[in-house]
Phi, psi and omega in degrees: 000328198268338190283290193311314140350282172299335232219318166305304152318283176284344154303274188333329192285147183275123211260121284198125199223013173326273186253046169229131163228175183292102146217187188217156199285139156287134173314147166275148187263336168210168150258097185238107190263111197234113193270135174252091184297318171304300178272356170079049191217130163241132161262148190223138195236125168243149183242099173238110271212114186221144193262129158300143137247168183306128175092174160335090155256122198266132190214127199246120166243144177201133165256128162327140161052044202209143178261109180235133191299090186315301215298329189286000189263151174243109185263153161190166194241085168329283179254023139230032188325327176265003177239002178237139155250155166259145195253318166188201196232016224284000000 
């Protein structure tokens, strides 16, 4: 009973909406895969089309079950290259 309590309890307590946000991964727009079998190497070039707001936007990529070489990724802003910075690659 005392378990069911406590679980009742910590459902009720109030959640704190600070420091989360909401978003959903945009779809590709291409894809290009090119596997290099010899070198265990895969490449991979994706195209996704993502709506900025005014300030800082953080943004997370991550592929299941895959080791990826941080020095190798690359962002670009195509069509607004003069109004967006990369702060960094972390």
């Amino acid at each position: 009973m005392k378990r069911i309590l406590a679980l009742i309890l910590i459902a009720a307590l109030p959640v704190s909406g600070r420091n989360i946000d909401l978003s959903t991964v945009p779809g590709r727009d291409t894809i290009q895969l090119s596997i290099y079998n010899a070198e265990d190497l895969t490449l991979v070039r994706e195209t996704r089309q993502v709506t900025f707001k005014q300030g800082a936007n953080p943004l997370q990529f991550s592929w299941a079950n895959t080791l990826i070489d941080p020095t190798s990724v690359e962002i670009r802003f195509p069509r607004a290259e003069d109004r967006l910075e990369l702060l960094d690659t972390t």
